[in-house]
C-alpha positions in Angstrom: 3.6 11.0 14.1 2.4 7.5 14.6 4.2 3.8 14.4 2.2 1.6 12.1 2.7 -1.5 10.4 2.2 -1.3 7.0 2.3 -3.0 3.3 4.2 -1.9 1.1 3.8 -3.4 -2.9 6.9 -1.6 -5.3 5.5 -1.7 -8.6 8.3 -3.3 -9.8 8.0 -7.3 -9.7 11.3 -7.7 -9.2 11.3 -5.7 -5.5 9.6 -8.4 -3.3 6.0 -6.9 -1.5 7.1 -6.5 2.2 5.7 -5.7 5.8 7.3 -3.5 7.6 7.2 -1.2 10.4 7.1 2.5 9.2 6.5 6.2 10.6 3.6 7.0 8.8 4.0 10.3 9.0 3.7 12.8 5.6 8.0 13.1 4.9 7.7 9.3 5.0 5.2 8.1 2.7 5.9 10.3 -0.1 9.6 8.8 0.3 7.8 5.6 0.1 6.1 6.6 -3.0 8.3 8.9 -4.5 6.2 12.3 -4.5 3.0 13.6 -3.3 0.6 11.4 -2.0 -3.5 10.0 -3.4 -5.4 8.2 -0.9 -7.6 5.3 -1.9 -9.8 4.2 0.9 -11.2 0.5 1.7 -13.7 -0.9 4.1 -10.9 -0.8 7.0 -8.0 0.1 4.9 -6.5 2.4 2.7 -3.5 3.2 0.3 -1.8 5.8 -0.7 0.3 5.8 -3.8 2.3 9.4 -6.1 -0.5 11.5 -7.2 1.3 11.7 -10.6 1.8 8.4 -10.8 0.3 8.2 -14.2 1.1 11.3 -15.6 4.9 10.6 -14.8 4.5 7.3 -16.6 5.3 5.3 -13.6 4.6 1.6 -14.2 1.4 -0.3 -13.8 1.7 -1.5 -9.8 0.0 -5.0 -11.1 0.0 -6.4 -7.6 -2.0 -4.2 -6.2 -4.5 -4.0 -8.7 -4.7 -8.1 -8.0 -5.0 -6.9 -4.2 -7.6 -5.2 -4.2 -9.9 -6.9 -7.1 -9.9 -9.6 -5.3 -10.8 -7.9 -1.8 -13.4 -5.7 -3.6 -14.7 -7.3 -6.5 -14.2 -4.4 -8.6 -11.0 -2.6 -10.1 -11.8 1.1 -10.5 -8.3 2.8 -11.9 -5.1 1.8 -13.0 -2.3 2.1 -9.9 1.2 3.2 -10.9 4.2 3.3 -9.1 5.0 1.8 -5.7 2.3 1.7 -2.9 1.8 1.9 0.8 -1.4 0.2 2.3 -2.3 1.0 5.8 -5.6 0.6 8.6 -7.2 3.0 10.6 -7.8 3.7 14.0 -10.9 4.0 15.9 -10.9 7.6 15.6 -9.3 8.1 12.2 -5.7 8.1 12.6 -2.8 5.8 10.1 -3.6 2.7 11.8 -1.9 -0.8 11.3 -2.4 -2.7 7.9 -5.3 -5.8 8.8 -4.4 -8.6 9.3 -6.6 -9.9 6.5 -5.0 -7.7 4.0 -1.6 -8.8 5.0 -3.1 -12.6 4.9 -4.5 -12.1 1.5 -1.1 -10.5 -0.3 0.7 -13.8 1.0 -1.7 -16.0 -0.7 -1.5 -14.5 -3.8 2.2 -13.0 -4.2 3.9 -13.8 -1.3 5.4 -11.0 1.7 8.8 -10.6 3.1 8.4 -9.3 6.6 10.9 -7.6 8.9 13.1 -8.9 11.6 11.5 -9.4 14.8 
């Protein structure tokens, strides 16, 4: 199991998008996401998010669809339900969220980040 620091974006607008330091480990993530996990991958990054979020009519995560349009250009699905985002490491491991990611989410919606 590995440490990482990580973004996570509730779908609901009304739970604030935070940073956080999480185990990033299988249990954890689908507690994060409440249920099995899909991986969407990025340049550096990636996200992962319920499999059945749609099918389980779990609500429209808006913020990170703004996210990552504006990091990619392009919007390719609709992303329901609450999301983890997460980096990589050299040799493929859960990694730390990037910087720039974190840097962009606080420009356009604003981060509450843990305690030091």
């Amino acid at each position: 199991m590995s440490t990482c620091t990580a973004l996570i974006i509730p779908a609901d607008l009304k739970e604030p998008a935070r940073v956080e330091t999480i185990d990033a480990g299988l249990e954890t993530l689908q507690t994060l996401v409440a249920g099995n996990i899909e991986a969407v991958s990025g340049d550096d990054w990636h996200f992962y998010l319920n499999e059945e979020g749609k099918i389980l009519n779990l609500p429209p995560n808006r913020r990170t669809a703004m996210l990552v349009l504006e990091k990619t250009g392009m919007l390719a699905d609709v992303y329901c339900g609450n999301v983890v985002f997460l980096g990589e490491t050299h040799d493929g491991d859960e990694g730390n969220v990037p910087e720039h990611l974190i840097d962009l989410a606080q420009q356009l919606f604003g981060l509450e980040r843990e305690a030091a």
